[in-house]
N, C-alpha and C positions, 0 to 999 in steps of 0.2 A: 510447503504450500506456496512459498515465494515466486520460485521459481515455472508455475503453472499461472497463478495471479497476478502477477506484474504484467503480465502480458494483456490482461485485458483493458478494458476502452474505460472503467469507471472502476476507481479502487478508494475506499471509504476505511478512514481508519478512526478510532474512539481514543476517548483517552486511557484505556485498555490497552491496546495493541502493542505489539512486542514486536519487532523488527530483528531479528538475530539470526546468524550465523554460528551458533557454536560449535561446527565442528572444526573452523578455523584454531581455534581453541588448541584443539589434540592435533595441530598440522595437516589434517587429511581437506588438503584446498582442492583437487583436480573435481571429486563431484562436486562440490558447492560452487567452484570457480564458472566451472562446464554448464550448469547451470544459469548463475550468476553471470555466463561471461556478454552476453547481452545489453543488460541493462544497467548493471554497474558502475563500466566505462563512463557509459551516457548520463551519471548524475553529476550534476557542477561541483565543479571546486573539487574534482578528484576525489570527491567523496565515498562512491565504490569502491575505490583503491584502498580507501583507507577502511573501511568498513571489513572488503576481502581481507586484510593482512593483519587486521588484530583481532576481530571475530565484536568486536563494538555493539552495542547495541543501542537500537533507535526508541523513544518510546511516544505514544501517542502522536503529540500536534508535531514532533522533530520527523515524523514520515513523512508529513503533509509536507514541511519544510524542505524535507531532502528530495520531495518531486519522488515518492513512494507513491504514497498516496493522493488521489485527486481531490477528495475528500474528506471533511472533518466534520462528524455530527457525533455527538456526546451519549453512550450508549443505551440510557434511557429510552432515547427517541427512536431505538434499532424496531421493535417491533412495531410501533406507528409507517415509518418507516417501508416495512418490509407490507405490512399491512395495503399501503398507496399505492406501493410497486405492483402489485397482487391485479391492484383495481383497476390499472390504465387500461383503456380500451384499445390504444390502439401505440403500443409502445415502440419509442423506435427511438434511435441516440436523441435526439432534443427534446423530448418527454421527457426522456427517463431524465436527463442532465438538469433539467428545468427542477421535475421534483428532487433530487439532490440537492440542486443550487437553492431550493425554499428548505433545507435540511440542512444543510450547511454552516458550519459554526467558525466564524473566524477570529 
């Protein structure tokens, strides 16, 4: 799922969330890389790199940290939430970002 969701404009991660790569794990890097070979590079501190080569895993607020995730709202609040999103009348990137950023847990 990563590798289709990272690409969008708003990515909301809980204290849930599992960030993992395991087929790094069993050596097979060329789909996950192929994938991964995007947005990876582009997180600081070499952080993809190190992610890619030992198959690591991130969990919750560490996405938000790693520039995975845009967002951090605590899972409870997903259906309120999902609910709001539903309701905007007239949605478009600064809505939506607006109700995230009152969703937002930092």
């Amino acid at each position: 799922g990563v590798g289709v969701s990272v690409h969008g404009h708003f990515r909301v991660a809980t204290e849930k969330t599992l960030f993992a790569m395991p087929e790094t794990a069993i050596g097979e890097y060329f789909n996950r890389l192929s994938r991964g070979g995007y947005f990876l590079p582009r997180l600081s501190g070499k952080l993809g790199y190190y992610l890619a080569l030992t198959g690591c895993r991130l969990k919750g607020r560490d996405v938000l940290k790693a520039g995975i995730a845009t967002h951090f709202v605590e899972s409870e609040k997903l259906p309120a939430l999902e609910k709001d999103l539903i309701a905007l009348k007239s949605p478009s990137k600064d809505t939506i970002a607006d109700l995230l950023n009152s969703y937002h847990k930092k």
